[in-house]
C-alpha positions in Angstrom: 0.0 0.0 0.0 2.8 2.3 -1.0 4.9 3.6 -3.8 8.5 4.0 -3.2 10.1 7.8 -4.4 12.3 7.0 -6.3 13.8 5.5 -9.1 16.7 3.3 -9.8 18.8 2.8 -13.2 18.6 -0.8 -14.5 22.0 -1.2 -15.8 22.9 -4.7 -17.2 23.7 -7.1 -14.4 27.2 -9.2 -14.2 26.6 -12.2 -15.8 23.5 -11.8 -16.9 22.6 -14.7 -19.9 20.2 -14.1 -23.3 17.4 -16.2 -22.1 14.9 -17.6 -24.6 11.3 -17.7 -23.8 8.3 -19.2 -25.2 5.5 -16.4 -24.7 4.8 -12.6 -23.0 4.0 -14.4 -19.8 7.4 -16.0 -19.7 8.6 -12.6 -20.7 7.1 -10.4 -18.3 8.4 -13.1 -15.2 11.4 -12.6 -16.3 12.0 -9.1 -16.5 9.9 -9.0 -13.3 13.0 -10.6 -11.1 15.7 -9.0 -13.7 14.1 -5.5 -12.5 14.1 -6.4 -8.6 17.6 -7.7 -8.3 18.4 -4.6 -10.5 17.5 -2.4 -8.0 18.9 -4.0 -5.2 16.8 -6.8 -4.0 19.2 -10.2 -3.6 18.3 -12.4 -1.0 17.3 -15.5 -3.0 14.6 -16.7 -0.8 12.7 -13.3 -1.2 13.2 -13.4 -5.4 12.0 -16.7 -5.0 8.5 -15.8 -3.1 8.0 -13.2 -5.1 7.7 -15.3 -8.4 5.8 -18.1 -6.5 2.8 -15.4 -6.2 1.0 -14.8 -9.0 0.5 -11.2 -8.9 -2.0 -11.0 -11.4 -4.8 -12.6 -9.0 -4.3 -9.6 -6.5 -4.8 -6.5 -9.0 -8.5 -5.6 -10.3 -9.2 -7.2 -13.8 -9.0 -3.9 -15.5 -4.9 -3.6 -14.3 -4.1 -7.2 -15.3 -2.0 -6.0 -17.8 -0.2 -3.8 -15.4 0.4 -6.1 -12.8 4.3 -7.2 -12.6 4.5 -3.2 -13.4 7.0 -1.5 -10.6 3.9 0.6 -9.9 1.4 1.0 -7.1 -2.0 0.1 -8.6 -5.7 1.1 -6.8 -8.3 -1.9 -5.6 -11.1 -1.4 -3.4 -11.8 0.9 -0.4 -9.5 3.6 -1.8 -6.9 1.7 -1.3 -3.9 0.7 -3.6 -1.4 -2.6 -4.0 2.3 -1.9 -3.1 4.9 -1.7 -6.1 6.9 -4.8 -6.2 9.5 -3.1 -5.8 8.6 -2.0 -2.0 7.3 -5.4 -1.0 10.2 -7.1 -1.7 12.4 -4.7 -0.5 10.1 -4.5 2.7 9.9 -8.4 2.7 13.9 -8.7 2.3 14.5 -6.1 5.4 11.8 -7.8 8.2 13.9 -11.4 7.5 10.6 -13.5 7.9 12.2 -17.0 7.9 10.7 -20.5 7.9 10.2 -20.6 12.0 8.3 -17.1 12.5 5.1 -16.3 12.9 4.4 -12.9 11.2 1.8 -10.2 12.0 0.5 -7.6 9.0 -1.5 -4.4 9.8 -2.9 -3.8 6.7 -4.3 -6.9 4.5 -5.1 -4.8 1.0 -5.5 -7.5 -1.6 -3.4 -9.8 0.4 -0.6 -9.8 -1.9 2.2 -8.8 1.1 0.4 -12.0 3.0 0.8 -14.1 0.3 4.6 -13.5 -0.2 5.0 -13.3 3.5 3.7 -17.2 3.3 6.4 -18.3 0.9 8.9 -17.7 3.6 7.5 -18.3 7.0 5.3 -20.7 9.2 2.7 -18.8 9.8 1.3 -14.8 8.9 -1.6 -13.6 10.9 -2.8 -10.2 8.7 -5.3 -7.7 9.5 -7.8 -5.3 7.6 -9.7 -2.5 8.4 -12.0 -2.7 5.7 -14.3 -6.1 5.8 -14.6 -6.0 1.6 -11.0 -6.2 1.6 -10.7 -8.9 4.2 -13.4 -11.1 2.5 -11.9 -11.0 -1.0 -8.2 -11.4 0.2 -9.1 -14.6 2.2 -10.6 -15.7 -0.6 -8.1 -15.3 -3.3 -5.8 -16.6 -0.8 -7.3 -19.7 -0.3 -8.3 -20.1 -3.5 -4.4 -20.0 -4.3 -3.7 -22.5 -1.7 -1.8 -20.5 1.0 -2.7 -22.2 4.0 -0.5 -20.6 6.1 -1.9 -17.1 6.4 -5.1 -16.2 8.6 -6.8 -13.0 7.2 -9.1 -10.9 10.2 -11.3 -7.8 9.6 -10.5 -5.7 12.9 -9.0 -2.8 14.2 -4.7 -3.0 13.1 -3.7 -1.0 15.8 -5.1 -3.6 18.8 -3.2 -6.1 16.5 -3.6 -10.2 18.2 -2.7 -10.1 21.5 -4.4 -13.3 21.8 -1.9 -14.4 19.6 1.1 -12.6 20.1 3.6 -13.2 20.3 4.8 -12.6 17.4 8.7 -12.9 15.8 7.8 -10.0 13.1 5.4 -7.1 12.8 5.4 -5.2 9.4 2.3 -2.2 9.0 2.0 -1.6 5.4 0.2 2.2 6.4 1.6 4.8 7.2 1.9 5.6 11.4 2.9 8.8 12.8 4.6 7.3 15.7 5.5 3.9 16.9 2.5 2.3 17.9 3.1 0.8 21.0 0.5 -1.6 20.8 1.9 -3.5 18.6 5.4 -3.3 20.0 4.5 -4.9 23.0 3.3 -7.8 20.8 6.6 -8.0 19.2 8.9 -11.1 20.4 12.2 -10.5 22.7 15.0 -10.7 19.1 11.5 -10.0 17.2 11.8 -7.5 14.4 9.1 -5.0 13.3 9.1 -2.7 9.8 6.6 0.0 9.3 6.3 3.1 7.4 6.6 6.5 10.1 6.0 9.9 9.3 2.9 12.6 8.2 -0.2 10.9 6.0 0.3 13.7 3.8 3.9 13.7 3.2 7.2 11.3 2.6 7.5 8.8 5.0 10.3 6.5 5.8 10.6 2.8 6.1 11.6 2.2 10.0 12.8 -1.1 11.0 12.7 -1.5 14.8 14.5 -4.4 16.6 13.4 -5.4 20.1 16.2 -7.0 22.3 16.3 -9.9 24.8 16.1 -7.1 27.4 13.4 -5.2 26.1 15.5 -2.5 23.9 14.4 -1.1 21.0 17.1 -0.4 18.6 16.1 2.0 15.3 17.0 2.3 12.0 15.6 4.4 8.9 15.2 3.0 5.6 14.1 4.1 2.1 11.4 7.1 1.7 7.6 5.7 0.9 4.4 6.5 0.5 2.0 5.1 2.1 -1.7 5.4 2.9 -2.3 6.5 6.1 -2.9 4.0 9.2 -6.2 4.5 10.7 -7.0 3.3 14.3 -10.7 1.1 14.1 -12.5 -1.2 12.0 -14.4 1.0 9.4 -17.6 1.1 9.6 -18.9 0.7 5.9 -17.3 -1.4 3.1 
């Protein structure tokens, strides 16, 4: 639910092979990864979740032929689904590995869920917006990802019935650290969330919480994000 700022050359990587391919699909997959390890993105696991999800199932029909774009693209509710770009930089940075359980404020189209489940044991995501919540479960279970459990509620209670939890990432945009959802963060637990004004650049934020309670800081790249509302809407 973002759009990074800015823009990155895509030189010619080292080593890079001419790959023949039978069709546009095959075509558009590949330049897909080509353009995130381009700009950065190398953690093999993370390329690999990212082509495991079909992206195409999470945009609305009308952007289908948009949808391995590096572009933020609208769905429902006013809402929008990240660039790829950001999730996977996003996904690389919160190190979600095969033991964690993973918490996501902000469900969207479920897309960031989906990935998320390529590379832990378990994502618990929640949505504001029941319409959202409804058609992401769907399409995720539809698709087969049986390790992610999608709740219509309020983001910023989070689950503390179920925390808690190894790593929080808010995909909308906070003004301050919620400290909610801090405190349902695991001792060695990471959390990644956009901070800064709804109406202006934010920054990604990674926040790592030590044995002893400490919370250690560090900015990232600038975002946009829509902003991160407290409640469970009332219509849609």
């Amino acid at each position: 639910m973002l759009e990074g700022l800015s823009d990155v050359d895509e030189p010619r990587l080292p080593g890079e092979a001419t790959v023949v391919v039978d069709s546009a699909a095959d075509v558009e997959r590949m330049e897909f990864q080509l353009g995130l390890r381009r700009r950065g993105i190398s953690d093999q696991a993370v390329l690999k979740a990212m082509d495991a999800v079909p992206r195409e199932h999470f945009v609305a029909a009308e952007f289908a032929d948009s949808a391995y774009a590096d572009q933020a693209l609208p769905i429902a509710c006013g809402q929008t689904i990240s660039q790829p770009y950001v999730v996977a930089y996003m996904t690389e940075q919160l190190e979600a590995w095969p033991q964690h359980r993973v918490l996501e404020i902000g469900t969207g189209s479920g897309y960031q869920a989906a990935v998320l489940s390529r590379l832990a044991r378990e994502v618990v995501s929640i949505e504001r917006y029941r319409t959202l919540a409804d058609a992401a479960r769907d399409r995720i279970k539809t698709l087969g990802f049986s390790n992610v459990t999608i709740m219509a509620g309020d983001g910023l209670a989070g689950a503390p019935d179920q925390a808690p939890f190894d790593r929080i990432i808010v995909t909308a945009a906070a003004q301050e650290v919620p400290n909610g959802l801090l405190d349902q963060l695991a001792d060695g637990g990471k959390m990644l969330l956009p901070l800064g004004p709804h109406h202006g650049t934010q920054h990604i934020v990674k926040l790592t919480k030590s044995a002893s309670g400490e919370v250690e800081r560090e900015n990232l790249i600038a975002v946009r994000f829509v902003p991160l509302l407290p409640g469970k809407a009332r219509e849609l």
